[in-house]
MIRO-227814 format. One record per residue (C-alpha): residue in one letter; x, y, z negated. Coordinates in pm, whole numbers, plus 50000, padded with zeros to 5 digits. Layout:
// MIRO-227814
[pt 'a',[X,Y,Z]]
...
This chain:
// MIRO-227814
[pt 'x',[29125,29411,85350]]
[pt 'x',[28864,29729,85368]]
[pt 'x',[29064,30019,85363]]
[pt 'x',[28984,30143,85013]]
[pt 'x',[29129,29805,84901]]
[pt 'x',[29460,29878,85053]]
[pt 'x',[29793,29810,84804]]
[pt 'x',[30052,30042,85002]]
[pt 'x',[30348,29863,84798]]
[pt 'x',[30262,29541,84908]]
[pt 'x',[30212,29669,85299]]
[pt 'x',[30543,29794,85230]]
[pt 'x',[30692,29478,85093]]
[pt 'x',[30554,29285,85413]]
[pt 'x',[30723,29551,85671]]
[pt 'x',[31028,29555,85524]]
[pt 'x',[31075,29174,85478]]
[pt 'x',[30929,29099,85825]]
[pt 'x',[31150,29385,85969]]
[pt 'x',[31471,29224,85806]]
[pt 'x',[31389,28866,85927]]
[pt 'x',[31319,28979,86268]]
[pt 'x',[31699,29180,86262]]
[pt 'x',[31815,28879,86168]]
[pt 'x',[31683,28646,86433]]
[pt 'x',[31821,28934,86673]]
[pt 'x',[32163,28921,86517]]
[pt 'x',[32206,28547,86548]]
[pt 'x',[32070,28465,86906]]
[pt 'x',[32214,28499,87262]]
[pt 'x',[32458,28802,87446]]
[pt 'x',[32279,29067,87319]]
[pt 'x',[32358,28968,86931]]
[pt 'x',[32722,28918,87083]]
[pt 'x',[32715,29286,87292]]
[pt 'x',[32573,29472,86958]]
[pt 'x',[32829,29281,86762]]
[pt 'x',[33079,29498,86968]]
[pt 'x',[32862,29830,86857]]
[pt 'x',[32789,29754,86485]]
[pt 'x',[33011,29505,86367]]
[pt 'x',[32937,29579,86033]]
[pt 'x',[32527,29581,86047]]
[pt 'x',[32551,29286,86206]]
[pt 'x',[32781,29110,86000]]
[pt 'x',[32518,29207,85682]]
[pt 'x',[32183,29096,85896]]
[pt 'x',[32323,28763,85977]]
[pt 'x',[32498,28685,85658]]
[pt 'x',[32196,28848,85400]]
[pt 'x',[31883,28898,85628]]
[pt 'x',[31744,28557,85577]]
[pt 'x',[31723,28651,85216]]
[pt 'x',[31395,28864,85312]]
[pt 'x',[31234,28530,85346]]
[pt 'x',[31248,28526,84945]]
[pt 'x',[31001,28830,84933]]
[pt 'x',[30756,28625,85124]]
[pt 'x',[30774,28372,84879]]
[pt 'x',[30697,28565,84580]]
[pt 'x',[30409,28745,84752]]
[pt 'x',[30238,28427,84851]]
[pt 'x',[30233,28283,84513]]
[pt 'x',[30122,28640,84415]]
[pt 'x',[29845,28655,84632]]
[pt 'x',[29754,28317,84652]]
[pt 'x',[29664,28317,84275]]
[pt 'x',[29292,28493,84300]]
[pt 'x',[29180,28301,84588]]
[pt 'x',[29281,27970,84441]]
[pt 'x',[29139,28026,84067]]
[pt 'x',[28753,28017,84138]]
[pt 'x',[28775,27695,84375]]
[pt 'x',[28987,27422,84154]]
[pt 'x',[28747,27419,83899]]
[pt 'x',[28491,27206,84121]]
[pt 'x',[28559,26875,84239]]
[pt 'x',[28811,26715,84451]]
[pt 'x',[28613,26846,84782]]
[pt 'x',[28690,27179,84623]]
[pt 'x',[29054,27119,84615]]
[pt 'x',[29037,26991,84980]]
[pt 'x',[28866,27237,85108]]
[pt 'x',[29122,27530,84995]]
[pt 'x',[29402,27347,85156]]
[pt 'x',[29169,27297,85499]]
[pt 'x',[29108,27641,85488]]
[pt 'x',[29469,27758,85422]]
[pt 'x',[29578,27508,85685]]
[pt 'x',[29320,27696,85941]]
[pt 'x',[29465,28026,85829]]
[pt 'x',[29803,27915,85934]]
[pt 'x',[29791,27628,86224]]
[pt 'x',[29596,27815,86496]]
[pt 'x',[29805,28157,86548]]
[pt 'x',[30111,27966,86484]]
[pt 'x',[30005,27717,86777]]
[pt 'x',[29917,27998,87040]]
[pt 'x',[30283,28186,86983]]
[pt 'x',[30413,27793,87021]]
[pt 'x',[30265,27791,87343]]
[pt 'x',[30437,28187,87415]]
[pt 'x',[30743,28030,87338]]
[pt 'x',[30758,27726,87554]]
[pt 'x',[30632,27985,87783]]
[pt 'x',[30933,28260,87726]]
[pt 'x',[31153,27949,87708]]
[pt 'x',[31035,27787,88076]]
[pt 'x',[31097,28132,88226]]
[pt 'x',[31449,28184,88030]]
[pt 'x',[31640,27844,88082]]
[pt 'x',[31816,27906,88379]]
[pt 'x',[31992,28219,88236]]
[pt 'x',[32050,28071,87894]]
[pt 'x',[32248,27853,87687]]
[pt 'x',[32040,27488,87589]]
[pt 'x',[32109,27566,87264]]
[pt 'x',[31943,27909,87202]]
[pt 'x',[31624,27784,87446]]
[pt 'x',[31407,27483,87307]]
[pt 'x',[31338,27184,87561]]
[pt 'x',[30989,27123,87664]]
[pt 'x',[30795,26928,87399]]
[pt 'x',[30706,26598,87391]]
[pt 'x',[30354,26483,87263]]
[pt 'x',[30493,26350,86932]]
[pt 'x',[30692,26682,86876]]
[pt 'x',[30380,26902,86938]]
[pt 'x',[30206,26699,86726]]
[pt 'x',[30453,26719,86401]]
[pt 'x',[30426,27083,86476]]
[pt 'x',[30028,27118,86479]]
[pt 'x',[30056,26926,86200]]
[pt 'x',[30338,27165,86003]]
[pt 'x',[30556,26831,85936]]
[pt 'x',[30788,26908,86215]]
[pt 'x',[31123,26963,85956]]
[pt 'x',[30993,26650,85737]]
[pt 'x',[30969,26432,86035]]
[pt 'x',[31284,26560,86132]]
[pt 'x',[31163,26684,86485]]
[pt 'x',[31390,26988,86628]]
[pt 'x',[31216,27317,86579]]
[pt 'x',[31072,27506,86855]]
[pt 'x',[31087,27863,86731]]
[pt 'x',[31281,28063,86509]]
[pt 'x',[31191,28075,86176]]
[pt 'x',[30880,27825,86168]]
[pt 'x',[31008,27632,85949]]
[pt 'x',[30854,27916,85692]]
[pt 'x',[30463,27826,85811]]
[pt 'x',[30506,27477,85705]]
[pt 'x',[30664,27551,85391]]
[pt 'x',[30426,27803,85319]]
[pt 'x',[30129,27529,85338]]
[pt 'x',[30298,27271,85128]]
[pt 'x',[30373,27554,84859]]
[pt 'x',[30016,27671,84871]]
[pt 'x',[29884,27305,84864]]
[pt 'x',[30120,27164,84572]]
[pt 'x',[29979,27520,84389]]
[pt 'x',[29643,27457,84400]]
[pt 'x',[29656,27040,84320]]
[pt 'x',[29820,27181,83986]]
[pt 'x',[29571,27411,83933]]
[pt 'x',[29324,27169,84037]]
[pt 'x',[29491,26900,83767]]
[pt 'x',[29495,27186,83505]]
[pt 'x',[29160,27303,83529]]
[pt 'x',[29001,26959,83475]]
[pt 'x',[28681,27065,83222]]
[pt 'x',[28824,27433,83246]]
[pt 'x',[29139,27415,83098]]
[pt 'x',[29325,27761,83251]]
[pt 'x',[29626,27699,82996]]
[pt 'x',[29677,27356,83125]]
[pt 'x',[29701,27526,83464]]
[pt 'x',[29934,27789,83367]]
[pt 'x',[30147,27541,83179]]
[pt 'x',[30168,27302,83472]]
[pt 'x',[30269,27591,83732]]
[pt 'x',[30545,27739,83461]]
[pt 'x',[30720,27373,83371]]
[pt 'x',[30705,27294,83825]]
[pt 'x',[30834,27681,83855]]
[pt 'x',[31087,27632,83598]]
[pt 'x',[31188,27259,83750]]
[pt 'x',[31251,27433,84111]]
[pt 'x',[31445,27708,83974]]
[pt 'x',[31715,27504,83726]]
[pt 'x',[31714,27179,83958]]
[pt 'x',[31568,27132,84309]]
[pt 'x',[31706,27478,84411]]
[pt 'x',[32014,27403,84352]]
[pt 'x',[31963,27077,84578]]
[pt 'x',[32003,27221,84938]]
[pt 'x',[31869,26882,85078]]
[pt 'x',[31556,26951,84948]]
[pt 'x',[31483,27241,85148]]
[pt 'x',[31220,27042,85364]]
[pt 'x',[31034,27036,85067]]
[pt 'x',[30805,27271,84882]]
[pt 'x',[30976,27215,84549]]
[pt 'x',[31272,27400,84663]]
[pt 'x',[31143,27697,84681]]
[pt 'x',[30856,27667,84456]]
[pt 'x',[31103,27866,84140]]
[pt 'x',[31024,28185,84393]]
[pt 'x',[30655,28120,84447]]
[pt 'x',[30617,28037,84107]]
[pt 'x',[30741,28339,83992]]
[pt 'x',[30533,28565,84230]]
[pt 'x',[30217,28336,83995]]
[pt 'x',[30364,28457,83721]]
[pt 'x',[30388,28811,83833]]
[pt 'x',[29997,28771,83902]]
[pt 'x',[29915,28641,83562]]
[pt 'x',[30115,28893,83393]]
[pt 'x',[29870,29172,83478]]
[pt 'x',[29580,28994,83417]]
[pt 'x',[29538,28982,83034]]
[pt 'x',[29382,29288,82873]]
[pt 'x',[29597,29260,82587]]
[pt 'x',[29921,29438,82585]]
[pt 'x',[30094,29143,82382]]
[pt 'x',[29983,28859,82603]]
[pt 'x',[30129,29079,83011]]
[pt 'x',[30395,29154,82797]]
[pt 'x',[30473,28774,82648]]
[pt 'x',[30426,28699,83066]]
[pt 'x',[30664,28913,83148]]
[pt 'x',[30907,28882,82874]]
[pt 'x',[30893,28433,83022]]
[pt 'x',[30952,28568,83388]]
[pt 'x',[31234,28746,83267]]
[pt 'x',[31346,28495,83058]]
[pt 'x',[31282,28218,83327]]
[pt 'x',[31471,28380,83598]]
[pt 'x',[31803,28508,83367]]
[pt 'x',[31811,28091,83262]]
[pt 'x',[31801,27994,83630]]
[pt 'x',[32090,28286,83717]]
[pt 'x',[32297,28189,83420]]
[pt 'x',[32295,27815,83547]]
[pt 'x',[32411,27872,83878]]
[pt 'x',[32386,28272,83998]]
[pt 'x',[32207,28288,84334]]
[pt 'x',[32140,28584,84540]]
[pt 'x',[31826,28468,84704]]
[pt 'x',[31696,28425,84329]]
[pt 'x',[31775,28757,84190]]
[pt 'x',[31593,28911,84437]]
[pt 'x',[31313,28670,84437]]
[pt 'x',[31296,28777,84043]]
[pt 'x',[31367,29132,84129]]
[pt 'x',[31040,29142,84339]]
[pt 'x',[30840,28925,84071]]
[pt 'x',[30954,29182,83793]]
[pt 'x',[30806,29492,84091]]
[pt 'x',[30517,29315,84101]]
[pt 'x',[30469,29252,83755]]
[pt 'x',[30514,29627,83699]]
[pt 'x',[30355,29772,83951]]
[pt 'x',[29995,29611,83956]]
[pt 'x',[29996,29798,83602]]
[pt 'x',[30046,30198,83740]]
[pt 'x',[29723,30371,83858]]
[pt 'x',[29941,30457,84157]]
[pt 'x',[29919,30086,84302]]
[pt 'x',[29614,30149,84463]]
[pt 'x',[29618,30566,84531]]
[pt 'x',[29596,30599,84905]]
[pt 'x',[29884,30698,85136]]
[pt 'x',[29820,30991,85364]]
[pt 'x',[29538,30893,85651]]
[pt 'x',[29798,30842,85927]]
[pt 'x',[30109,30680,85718]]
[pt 'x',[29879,30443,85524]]
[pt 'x',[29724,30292,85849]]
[pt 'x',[30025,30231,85981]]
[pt 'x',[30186,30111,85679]]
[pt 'x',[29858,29867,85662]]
[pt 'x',[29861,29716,86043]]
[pt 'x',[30195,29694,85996]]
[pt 'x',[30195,29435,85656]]
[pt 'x',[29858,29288,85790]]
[pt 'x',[30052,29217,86146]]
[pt 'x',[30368,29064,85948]]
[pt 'x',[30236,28695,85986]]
[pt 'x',[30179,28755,86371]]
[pt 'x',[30514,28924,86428]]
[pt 'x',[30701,28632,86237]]
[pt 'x',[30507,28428,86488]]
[pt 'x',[30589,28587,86844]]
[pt 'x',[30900,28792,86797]]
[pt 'x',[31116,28483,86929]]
[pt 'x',[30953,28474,87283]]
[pt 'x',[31056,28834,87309]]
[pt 'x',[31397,28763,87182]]
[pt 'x',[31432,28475,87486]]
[pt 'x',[31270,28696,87766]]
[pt 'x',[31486,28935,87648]]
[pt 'x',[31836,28799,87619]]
[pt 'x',[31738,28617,87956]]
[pt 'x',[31702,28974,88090]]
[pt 'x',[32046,29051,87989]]
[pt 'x',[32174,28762,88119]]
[pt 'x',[32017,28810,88438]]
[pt 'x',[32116,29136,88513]]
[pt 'x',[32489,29081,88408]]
[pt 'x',[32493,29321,88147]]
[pt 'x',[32775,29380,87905]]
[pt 'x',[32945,29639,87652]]
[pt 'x',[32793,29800,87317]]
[pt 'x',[32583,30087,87521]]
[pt 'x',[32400,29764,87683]]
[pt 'x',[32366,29611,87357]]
[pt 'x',[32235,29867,87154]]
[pt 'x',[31975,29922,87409]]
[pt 'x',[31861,29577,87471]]
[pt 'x',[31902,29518,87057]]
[pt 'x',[31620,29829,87020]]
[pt 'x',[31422,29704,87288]]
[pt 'x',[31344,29324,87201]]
[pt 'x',[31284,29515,86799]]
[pt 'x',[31042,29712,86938]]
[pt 'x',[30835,29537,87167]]
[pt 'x',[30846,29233,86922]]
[pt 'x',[30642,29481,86657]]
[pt 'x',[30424,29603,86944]]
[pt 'x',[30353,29243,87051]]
[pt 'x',[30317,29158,86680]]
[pt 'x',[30054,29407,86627]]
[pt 'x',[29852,29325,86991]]
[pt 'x',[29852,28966,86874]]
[pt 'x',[29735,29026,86518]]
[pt 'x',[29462,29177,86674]]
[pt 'x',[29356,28978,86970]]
[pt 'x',[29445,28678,86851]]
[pt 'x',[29540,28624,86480]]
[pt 'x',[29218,28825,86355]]
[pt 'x',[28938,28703,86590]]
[pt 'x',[29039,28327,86568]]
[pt 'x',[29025,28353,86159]]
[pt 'x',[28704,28528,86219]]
[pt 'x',[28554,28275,86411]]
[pt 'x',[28713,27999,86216]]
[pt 'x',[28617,28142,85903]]
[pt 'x',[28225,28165,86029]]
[pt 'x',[28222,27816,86082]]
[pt 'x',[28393,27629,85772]]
């Protein structure tokens, strides 16, 4: 995104979420989760029981965004359709194999410090290969990161979006789109959610994707009547699926669809941030993806360094707890731009 382009509230959507999920990860894993536990009982209490909520935010901001790069495309042909989810899949599959690799890496070097259940086993063939193929939780195979679980969802949610768009926009039919995405969205949230052994599945979380669509569509109508009858059904959509069975992870998935919604309508969504606070703010939203990816090597090295060195009590803790944070963003950010960015560059050159 060229700096004019910037959207400061959705930079600050992506820190925040990616920020929470990597507390979380930190707050669940190893001695130094157990030494801080000792220091902040109650913060750590919160990021383990409500941090994995953030992943929610994610999920309405990729149906959000996914929306204007999918609309042009699935009115061609079925290569159309099968080249957006090649594309998507080459967005996603190559950063998230390199941190793999980090992992087994951080994981090799931290075994003899750590427990076997915090550090991953060395892959076999078959298990790389669900990975590389993001079908490692459908085949059942034992993750080998924290978290990853995410980048495979996140493909079959984009994927099952654009086949209905694809299926609705046979001889340009938009509505038949929209009304395909709405009933799936509206399935999700008043069934499948409420299924926890779906969760392998994109239909379990496609109520919260579908409602970041919704948020998109909302602003798109030049008639005040037709964003507000789209944001009047979000609302509506969301209170039916709350009523049913109330779920935290939904009320703030709606709670960020309804921002959204709002938001893309102020002038103030795209006014730019001071020079030095809205560069930050942007590397650290576009280096959310990358920091999701390689934050779990640094929490292995990390704990193993803890463990190593015998250390112990809340001052230990703290310090270690602040550490792995930081040097997680700062790897986050070196391999957004080393790695992440030039591969999609070159990949994107060539397909």
């Amino acid at each position: 995104m060229k700096p004019h382009a910037r959207q400061p509230g959705i930079d600050t959507l992506k820190v925040l979420a990616s920020q929470i999920i990597v507390l979380h990860h930190l707050s669940a894993y190893g001695p130094v989760a157990e030494a801080m536990e000792h220091a902040a009982p109650a913060l750590m209490d919160w990021l383990y029981g409500y941090g994995r909520m953030a992943v929610q935010v994610f999920l309405v901001l990729g149906g959000y965004l996914a929306v204007p790069s999918l609309m042009p495309a699935m009115a061609g042909g079925v290569s159309a359709l099968g080249l957006s989810l090649w594309r998507r899949y080459l967005r996603l599959a190559p950063p998230f194999l390199v941190a793999l690799a980090l992992a087994m890496a951080a994981a090799a070097v931290s075994r003899p410090w750590l427990s076997a259940d915090l550090v991953p086993e060395h892959p076999s063939l078959d298990e790389w290969l669900a990975h590389a193929l993001l079908l490692q939780e459908v085949m059942g195979v034992e993750a080998l990161s924290a978290g990853i679980w995410y980048v495979a969802i996140d493909f079959q949610l984009h994927a099952l979006l654009a086949l209905l768009l694809w299926l609705g926009q046979r001889g340009g039919q938009a509505r038949t789109a929209q009304a395909l995405v709405l009933g799936v969205a509206a399935a999700s949230l008043l069934w499948w959610n409420r299924a926890p052994g779906l969760d392998d599945w994109s239909i379990y979380f496609f109520g919260a994707y579908g409602l970041g669509v919704m948020a998109r569509w909302s602003g798109q109508w030049p008639q005040a009547w037709a964003r507000g009858a789209w944001l009047a059904g979000l609302v509506v959509l969301g209170t039916l699926a709350l009523l049913l069975e109330f779920r935290h992870r939904i009320a703030l998935a709606l709670a960020v669809a309804l921002w959204l919604a709002t938001a893309q309508r102020w002038a103030s969504w795209r006014l730019p941030l001071p020079c030095s606070l809205g560069a930050a703010l942007h590397a650290l939203g576009r280096s959310s993806y990358a920091l999701f990816l390689v934050h779990f090597p640094v929490l292995l090295l990390g704990n193993a360094l803890f463990a190593a060195l015998e250390l112990s009590g809340p001052a230990a803790g703290v310090a270690l707890f602040l550490a792995v944070w930081g040097v997680s963003v700062l790897l986050g950010w070196a391999f957004e731009r080393w790695v992440e960015a030039p591969l999609g560059r070159w990949i994107k050159s060539r397909v």
